[in-house]
Each structure stands twice: as structure tokens, then as C-alpha cells.
C-alpha positions as CSV (number, residue, x, y, z in Angstrom):
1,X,2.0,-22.2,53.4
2,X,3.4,-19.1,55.1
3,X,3.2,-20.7,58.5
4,X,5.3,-23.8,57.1
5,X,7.7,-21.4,56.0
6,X,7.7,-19.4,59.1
7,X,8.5,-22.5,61.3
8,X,11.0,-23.8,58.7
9,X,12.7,-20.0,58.8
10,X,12.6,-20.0,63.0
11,X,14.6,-23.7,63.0
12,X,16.7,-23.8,60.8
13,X,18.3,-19.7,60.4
14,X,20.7,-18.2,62.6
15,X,18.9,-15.3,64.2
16,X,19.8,-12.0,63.0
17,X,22.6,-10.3,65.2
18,X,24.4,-13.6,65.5
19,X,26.5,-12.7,62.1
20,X,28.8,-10.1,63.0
21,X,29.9,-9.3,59.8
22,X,26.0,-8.7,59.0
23,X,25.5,-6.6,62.0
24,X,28.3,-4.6,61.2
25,X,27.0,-3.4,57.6
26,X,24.1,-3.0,58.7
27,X,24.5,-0.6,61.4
28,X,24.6,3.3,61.1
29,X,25.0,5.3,64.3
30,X,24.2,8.7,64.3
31,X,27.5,10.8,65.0
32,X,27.3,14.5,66.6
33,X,27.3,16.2,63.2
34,X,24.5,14.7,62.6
35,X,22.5,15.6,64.8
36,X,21.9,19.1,63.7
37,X,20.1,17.9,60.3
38,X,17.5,15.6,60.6
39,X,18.2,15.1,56.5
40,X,21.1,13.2,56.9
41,X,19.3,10.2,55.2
42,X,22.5,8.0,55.7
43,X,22.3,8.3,59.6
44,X,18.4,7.4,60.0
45,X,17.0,4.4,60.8
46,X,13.6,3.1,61.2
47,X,11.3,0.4,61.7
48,X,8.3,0.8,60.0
49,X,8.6,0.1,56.5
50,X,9.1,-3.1,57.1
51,X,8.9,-4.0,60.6
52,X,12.8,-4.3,61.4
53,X,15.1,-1.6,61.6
54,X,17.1,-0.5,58.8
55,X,18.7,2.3,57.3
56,X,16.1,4.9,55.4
57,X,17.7,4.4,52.1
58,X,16.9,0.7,52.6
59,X,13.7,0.6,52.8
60,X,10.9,-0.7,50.4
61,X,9.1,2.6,50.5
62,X,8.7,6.2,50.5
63,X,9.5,6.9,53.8
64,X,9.6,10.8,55.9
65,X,11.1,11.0,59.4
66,X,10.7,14.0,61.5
67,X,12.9,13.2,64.3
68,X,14.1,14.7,67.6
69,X,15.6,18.1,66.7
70,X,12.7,19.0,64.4
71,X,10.2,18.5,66.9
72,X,11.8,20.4,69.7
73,X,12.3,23.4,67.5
74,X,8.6,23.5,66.6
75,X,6.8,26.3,67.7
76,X,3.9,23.7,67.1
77,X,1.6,23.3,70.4
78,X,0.1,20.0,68.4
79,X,3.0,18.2,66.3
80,X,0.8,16.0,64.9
81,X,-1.9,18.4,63.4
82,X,0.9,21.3,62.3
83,X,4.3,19.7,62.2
84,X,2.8,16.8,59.7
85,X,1.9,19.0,57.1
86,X,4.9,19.9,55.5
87,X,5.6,15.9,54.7
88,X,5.0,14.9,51.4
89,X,2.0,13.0,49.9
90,X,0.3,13.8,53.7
91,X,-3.0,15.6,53.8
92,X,-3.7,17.2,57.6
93,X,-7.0,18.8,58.0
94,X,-7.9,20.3,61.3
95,X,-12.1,19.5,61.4
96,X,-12.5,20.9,64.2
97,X,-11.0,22.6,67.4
98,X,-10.4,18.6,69.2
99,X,-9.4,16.7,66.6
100,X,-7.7,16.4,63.1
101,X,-7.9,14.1,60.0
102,X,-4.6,13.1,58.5
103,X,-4.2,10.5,55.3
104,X,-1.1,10.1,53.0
105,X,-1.8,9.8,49.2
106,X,-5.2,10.5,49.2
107,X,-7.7,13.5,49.7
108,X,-8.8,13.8,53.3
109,X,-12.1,13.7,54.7
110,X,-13.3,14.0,57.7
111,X,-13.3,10.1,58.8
112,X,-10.4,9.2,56.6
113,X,-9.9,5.1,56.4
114,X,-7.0,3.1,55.4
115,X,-4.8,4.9,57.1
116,X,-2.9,3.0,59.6
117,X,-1.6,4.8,62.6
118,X,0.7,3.6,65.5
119,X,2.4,4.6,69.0
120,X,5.0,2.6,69.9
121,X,4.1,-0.9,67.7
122,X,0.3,-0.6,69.0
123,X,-2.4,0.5,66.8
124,X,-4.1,3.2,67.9
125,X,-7.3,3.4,65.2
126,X,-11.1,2.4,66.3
127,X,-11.4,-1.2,64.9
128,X,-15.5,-0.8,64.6
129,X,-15.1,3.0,62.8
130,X,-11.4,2.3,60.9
131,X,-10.2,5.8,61.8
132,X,-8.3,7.2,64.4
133,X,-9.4,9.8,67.0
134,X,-6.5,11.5,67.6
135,X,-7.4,13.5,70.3
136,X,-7.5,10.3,72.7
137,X,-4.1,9.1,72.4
138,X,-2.6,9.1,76.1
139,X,0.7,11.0,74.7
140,X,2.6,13.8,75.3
141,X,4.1,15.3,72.2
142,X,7.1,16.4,74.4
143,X,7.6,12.4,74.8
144,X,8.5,11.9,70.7
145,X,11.5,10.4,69.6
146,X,10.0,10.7,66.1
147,X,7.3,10.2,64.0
148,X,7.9,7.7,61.1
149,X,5.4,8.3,57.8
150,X,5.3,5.9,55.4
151,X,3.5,6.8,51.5
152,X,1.8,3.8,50.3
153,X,0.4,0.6,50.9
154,X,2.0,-1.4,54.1
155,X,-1.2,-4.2,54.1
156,X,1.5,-7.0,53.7
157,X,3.8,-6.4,56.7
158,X,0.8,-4.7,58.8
159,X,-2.2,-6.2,57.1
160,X,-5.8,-4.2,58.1
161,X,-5.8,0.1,58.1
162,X,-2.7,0.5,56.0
163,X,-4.1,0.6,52.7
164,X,-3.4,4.5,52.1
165,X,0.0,4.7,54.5
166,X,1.3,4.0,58.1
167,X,2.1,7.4,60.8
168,X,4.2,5.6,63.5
169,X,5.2,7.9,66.9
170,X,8.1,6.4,68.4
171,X,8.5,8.0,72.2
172,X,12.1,8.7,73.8
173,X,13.4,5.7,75.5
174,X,12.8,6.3,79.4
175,X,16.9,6.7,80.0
176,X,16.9,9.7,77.5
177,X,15.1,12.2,79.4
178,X,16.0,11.6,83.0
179,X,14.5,14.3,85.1
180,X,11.7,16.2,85.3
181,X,10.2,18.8,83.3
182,X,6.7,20.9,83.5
183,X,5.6,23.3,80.6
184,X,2.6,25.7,81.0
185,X,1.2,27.4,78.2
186,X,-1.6,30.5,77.7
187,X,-3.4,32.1,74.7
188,X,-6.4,33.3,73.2
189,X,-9.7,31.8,73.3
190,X,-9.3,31.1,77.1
191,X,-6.4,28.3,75.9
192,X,-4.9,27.1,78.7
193,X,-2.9,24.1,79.3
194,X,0.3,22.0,81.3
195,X,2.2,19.0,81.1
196,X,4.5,17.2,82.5
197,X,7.1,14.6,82.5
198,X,9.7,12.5,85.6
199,X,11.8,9.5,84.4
200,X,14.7,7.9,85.9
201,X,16.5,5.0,85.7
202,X,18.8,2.5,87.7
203,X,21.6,0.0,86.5
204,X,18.7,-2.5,84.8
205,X,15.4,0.0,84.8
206,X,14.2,2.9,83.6
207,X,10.9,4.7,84.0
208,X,8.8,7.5,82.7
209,X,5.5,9.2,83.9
210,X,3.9,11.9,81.8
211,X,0.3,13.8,81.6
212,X,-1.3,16.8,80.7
213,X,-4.2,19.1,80.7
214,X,-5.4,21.7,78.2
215,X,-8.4,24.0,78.0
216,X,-9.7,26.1,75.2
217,X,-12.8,28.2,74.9
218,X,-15.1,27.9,71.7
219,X,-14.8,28.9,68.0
220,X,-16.9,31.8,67.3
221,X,-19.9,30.5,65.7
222,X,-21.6,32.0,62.6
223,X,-25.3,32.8,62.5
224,X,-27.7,34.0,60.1
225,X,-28.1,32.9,56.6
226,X,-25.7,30.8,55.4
227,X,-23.8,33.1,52.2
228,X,-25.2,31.9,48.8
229,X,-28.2,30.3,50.0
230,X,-30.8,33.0,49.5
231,X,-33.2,32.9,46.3
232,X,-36.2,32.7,44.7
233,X,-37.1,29.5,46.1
234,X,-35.7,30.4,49.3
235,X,-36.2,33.9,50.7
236,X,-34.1,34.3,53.4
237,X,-31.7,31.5,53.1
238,X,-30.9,28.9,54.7
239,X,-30.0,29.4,58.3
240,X,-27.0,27.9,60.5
241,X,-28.0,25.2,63.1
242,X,-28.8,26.3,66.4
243,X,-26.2,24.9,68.5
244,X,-24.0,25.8,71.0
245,X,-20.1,25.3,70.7
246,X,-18.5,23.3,73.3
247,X,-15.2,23.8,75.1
248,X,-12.3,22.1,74.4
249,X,-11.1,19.8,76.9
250,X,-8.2,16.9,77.4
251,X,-6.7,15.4,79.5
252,X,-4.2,12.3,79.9
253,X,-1.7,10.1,82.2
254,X,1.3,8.0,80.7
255,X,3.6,5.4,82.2
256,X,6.5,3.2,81.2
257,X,8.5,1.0,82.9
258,X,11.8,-0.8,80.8
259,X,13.4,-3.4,82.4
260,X,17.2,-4.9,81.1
261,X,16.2,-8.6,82.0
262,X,19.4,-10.1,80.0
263,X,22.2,-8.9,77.4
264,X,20.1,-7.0,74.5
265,X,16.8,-7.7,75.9
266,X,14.2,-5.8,76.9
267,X,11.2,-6.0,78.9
268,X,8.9,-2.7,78.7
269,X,5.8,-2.1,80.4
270,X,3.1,0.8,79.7
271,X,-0.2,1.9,80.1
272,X,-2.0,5.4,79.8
273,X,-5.7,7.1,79.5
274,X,-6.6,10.1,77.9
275,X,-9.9,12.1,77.9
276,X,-11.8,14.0,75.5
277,X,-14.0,16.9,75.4
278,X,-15.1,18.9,72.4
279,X,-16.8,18.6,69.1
280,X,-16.3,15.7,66.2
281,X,-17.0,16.1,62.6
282,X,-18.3,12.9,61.0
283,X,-20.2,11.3,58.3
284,X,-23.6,11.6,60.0
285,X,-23.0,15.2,60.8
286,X,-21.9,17.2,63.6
287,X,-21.7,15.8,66.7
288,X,-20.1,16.9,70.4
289,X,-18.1,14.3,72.6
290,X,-19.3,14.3,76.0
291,X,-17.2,13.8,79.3
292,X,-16.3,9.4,78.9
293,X,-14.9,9.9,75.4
294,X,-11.6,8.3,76.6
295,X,-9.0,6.0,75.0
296,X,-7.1,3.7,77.8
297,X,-4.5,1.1,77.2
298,X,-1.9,-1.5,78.4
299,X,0.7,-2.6,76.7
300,X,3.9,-5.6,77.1
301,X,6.8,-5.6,74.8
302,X,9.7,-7.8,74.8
303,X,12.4,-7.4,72.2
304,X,15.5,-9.2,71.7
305,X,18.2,-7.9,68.6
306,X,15.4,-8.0,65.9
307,X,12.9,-9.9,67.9
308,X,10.0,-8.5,69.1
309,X,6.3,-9.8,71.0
310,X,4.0,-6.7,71.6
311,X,0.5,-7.8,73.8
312,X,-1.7,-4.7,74.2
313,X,-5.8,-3.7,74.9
314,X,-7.6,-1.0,73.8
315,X,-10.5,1.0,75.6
316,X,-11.8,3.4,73.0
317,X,-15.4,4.9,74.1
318,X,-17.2,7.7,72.7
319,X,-19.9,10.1,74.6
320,X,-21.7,11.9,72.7
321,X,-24.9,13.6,70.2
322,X,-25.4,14.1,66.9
323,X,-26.5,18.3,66.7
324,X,-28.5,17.0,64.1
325,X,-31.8,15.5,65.8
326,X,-30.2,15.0,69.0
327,X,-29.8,11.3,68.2
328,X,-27.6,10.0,70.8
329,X,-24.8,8.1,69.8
330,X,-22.2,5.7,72.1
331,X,-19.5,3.6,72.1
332,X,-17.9,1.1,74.7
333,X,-15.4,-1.2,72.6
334,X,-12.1,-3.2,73.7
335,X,-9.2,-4.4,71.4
336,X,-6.9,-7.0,72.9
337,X,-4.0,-7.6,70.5
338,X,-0.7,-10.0,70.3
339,X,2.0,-9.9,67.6
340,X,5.1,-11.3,66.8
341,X,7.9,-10.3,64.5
342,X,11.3,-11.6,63.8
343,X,14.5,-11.5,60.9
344,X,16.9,-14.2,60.3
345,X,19.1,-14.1,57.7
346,X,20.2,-17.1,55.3
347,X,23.4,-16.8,54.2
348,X,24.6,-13.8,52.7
349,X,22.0,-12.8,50.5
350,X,18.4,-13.3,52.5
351,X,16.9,-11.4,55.0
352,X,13.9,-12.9,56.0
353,X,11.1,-11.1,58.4
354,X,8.4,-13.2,59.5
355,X,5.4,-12.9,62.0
356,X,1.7,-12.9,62.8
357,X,-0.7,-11.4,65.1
358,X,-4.1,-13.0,66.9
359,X,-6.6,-9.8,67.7
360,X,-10.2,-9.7,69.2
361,X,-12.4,-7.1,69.7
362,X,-15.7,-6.7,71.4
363,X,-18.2,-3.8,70.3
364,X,-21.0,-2.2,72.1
365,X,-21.8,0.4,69.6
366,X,-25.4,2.5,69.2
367,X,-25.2,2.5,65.8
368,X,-25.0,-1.3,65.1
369,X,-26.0,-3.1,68.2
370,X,-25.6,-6.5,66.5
371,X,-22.3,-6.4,66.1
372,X,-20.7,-8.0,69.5
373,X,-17.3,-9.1,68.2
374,X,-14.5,-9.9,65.9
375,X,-11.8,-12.4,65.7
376,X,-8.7,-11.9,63.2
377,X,-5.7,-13.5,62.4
378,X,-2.9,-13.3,60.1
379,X,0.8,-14.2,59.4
380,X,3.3,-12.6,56.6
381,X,6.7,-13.1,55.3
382,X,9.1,-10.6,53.8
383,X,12.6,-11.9,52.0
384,X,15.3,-8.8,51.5
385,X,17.1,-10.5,48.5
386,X,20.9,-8.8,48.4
387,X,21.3,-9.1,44.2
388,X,24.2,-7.1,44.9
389,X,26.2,-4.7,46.5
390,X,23.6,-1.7,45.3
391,X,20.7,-3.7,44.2
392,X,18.5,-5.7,46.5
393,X,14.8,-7.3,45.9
394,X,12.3,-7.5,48.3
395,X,9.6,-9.3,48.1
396,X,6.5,-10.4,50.6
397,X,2.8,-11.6,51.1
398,X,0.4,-11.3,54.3
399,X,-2.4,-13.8,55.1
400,X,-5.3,-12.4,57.2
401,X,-8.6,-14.2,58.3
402,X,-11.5,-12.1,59.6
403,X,-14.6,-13.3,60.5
404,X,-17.6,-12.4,58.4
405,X,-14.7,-11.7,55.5
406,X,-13.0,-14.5,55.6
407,X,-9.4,-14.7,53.8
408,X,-7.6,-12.0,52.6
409,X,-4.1,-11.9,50.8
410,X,-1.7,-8.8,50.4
411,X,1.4,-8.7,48.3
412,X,4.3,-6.8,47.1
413,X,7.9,-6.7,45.3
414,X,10.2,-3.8,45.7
């Protein structure tokens, strides 16, 4: 039914941007005054909430932008893990000196699922864990435009992982940080670390290469008894596992190309690899990530006004022991995505956003070596319904297919 309607939608509906007097209310561009708050709600726009871009007022959610400015002026080395904490409804816990857990309206653990995270309109979560290891993402934090959290479910625009919320970093277009800049920092714990950035651009291109490197000595470890152990039953206490604490190593690459192929269209190409070394917190204990925990990827966009098609893969692989028993534990899996999204409006009162996406995944994984793939599918369709000048209804479902689950359905009315 929502595939019907999709075609029917694609045919027959002028494509948004052709109706000037639409484009016009519609667009908000940030003036110089501006620019010094990142509060002036009237002046932001994003994309998240509902997969087009629109003013933040507009949106169908509870919606927090930390944008440009904010960033820069962090004394934050990791935005992500310190700069995401002051956001409402978000829970950041730093489990350990590699990685972080973060998760919007709920507590956080150390593997928190549902929580759907994004760079650039790619996914960046482990399809065979549900959780995102946020110490692989190829990125530089000096590349951030700005990060987009939304509060609350996005399952039928985005369908799987956004049950809890969706985190969406946004990078500066190629053409807004033409030059080059290098960055070396120093600190306690042997912390050492450098980045760096070059972009340019001519009349129809722009490009952007970034990486980094960063070092950092282990966390004191206790030893002894562990406090509040010791009784009758057990003299001494319990005792803190023998282990030794790892370094803290990562390192990554980053490349975009955009190419102007026609009036307000854009062809972008990326790719990137980062490198993990360190400890991990999980479920099944404690456990260190070796030299090959990596994340690579590749991505293709092409937008148009309010069009977009975004083709990526995925290489997320994990090196590593549990402390625990020494009990090995790897991973070697591939994610090879496609997805479309589009808005047309009908009239002067519909807004309609439409899409799908086709994913596959293949798994080699230690802990469940019968599970060799996964094929999913879905579709959804959104209708912005202007009641009036300062009331507007929107209302949406997604279908999904996955194999072994079979159909799923998400809904919602704003």
C-alpha cells in the first residue's frame, strides 16, 4: 500500500522547490547576528527529524542542535563524549578510556540499543551487536558542521536502531574550510595526539582530506580487595582481576569529494578508515580491542532540492579478548546499504516525504557463527498537513521486512 502510494506521489506531484511561493516560506537563512547564538531557534534548520530539511520549530520532535560556534568554542578534546552531555533527555557515559555509551530517554548501559546514530545520512551502528562503537568512526571532530539529537522514537522515517532517539553529525561542506589546518595536542597520561585537515575547491568541485592520530597511556588500575567485599564468609575479600591496562590508540583517514554536476545538484563522494586500540566494556565483561578493530567505509550521495539517494558499505571488525577467561572473541562483518528519500508537495496544504531503503549484511562473528547474513527492506511515507497558518499535522507509517522477523510496522501523528 505504501509503495502504491509512493509511485502515485512520484507521478503525479510537482517536486518540492518547483513552487516558489513554497520555497520561499519555507526558507530561513541564517543572518550574521545570528551567528553568535546557536539558540536562535528561528534561524536553524535540520534534517533529521524527519528526513527533509526544515526549520527546528517545524519539526515533529524534540529536537537539540549544537552547531558550529558551540563546537569550536569547546575546550572539549572529544565533542561527542563531553559536548553531548549538557543536551537534554541524553545520557553520556564514558565506560572506558576508548569509547563512550550515549542513549537519549533512557538510562545508559554499557551496550546501549535503540539508539540510532548517523554521519552524514549513513548509519554508523554494528547491525549484528545494535550499538555503536564510537571510537571507529573515520571523523574528525574539527570536520562538524553540527550534531543534530533527536528525543524519541524516529522508527517510522528511519525504521531499525531508533527506537530510543537518532544522534546525526553533519560535517562542514568541503567549500567551507578551504585550506589547511594541523592541531597537536599533549597532556597527562602520556596523551598525545594530531590531526589534520586540506580542502579546496574549483568552479564545480570541492574536496576535503582529514586524519588523525592520538595516544594515551593507561588508567591507573586498582588492586587488592575490592572495598565492601570482605566478611565472614569471605576473609580477605574479593580481589580485582589480574589484568593489565592497555593503551589507548586511534587512528583514522577521511576523504570527500563534491561535485556540482547540474543547477542544485550534487554528486558527493567519500570514504574513510579508522582504527582502534584500547579496552571495551560489554555485556560479557571486560574485554581489550586488539590492533584490526577498524571501521572502513564508502559512501555515494546524490541530492537534488529535497531529493536525495545515499549507497554506502560498512566494514566494522573487532580484535579482541574477553579478560575474563581469555575467551577470544572476533568480528569481520560488511553492511552495504541504499536509500532513497524525496518531498513533493500537493497543493497548498500536503507535504509529503516518501522513501525506502534495500540493506544486506554479511556476519562472521565468534559468538554466533551461524549467523551468515541478513536482508532488510522497508519503505515509509510522511504527509505534513498545513491545517493552518500555526497548526500543521503530521502523520506517517514505515514498513520494514527482515528476514528471520519478518514484517514490522511503525507509526506516528504529531
Amino acid at each position: 500500500f505504501l509503495a502504491v502510494l509512493m509511485v502515485l506521489a512520484f507521478g503525479a506531484i510537482p517536486a518540492a522547490g518547483q513552487d516558489d511561493e513554497r520555497a520561499a516560506a519555507t526558507d530561513t537563512t541564517t543572518n550574521s547576528a545570528a551567528v553568535d547564538s546557536t539558540w536562535t531557534v528561528a534561524e536553524t534548520m535540520v534534517v533529521t527529524a524527519s528526513r527533509k530539511e526544515q526549520a527546528i520549530e517545524e519539526v515533529p520532535a524534540s529536537v537539540t542542535v549544537r552547531g558550529l560556534r558551540e563546537i569550536e568554542l569547546s575546550p572539549a578534546d572529544n565533542y561527542i563524549a563531553d559536548g553531548l552531555r549538557t543536551v537534554p533527555g541524553t545520557n553520556v557515559a564514558q565506560t572506558s578510556a576508548a569509547d563512550i555509551s550515549l542513549s537519549t530517554r533512557t538510562a545508559t548501559n554499557v551496550i546501549p540499543q535503540g539508539q540510532l546514530a548517523m554521519v552524514d545520512h549513513r548509519t554508523v551502528y554494528q547491525d549484528f551487536n545494535g550499538f555503536v562503537l564510537w571510537g571507529t568512526i573515520p571523523f574528525e571532530m574539527e570536520d562538524l558542521d553540527r550534531i543534530e539529537v533527536v528525543r524519541g522514537p524516529g522508527s517510522a522515517v528511519w525504521g531499525a536502531n531508533a527506537m530510543h532517539g537518532i544522534v546525526h553529525l553533519v560535517s562542514k561542506d568541503p567549500r567551507d574550510m578551504i585550506g589547511t589546518r594541523v592541531k597537536v595536542t599533549a597532556g597527562e597520561l602520556s596523551t598525545l595526539g594530531a590531526n589534520f585537515s586540506h580542502a579546496g575547491a574549483s568552479r564545480r568541485a570541492a574536496y576535503r582530506v582529514s586524519g588523525g592520530y592520538n595516544f594515551q597511556g593507561p588508567f591507573t588500575k586498582p588492586t587488592g580487595a575490592i572495598p565492601g567485599t570482605e566478611g565472614p564468609l569471605n576473609p580477605g575479600g574479593t580481589l580485582y582481576p589480574e589484568y593489565e591496562n592497555p593503551d589507548t590508540r586511534r587512528y583514522r583517514i577521511n576523504a570527500r569529494v563534491d561535485v556540482d554536476v547540474q543547477e542544485e545538484s550534487v554528486l558527493s563522494f567519500s570514504g574513510g578508515y579508522a582504527g582502534l586500540e584500547g579496552m571495551f566494556m560489554s555485556p560479557g565483561g571486560t574485554a581489550t580491542m586488539e590492533n584490526g578493530t577498524l571501521q572502513a567505509f564508502g559512501k555515494v550521495d546524490f541530492s537534488r532540492r529535497d531529493m536525495r539517494v545515499t549507497a554506502f558499505m560498512n566494514h566494522d571488525a573487532y580484535d579482541g579478548m574477553f579478560i575474563n577467561g581469555a575467551i577470544p572473541a572476533t568480528t569481520n562483518d560488511q553492511t552495504y546499504n541504499v536509500d532513497f528519500t524525496d518531498t513533493r508537495y500537493a497543493g497548498d496544504r500536503h507535504a509529503l516525504t516518501y522513501g525506502g531503503n534495500f540493506r544486506y549484511n554479511v556476519f562472521d562473528n565468534d559468538l554466533a557463527p551461524n549467523g551468515k547474513d541478513r536482508t532488510s527492506y522497508g519503505a515509509f511515507l510522511q504527509d505534513d498537513i498545513f491545517l493552518s497558518d500555526l497548526l500543521r499535522l503530521v502523520g506517517g507509517a514505515r514498513w520494514d521486512y527482515v528476514d528471520n522477523m519478518g514484517d514490522v510496522i511503525s507509526h506516528r501523528v504529531a
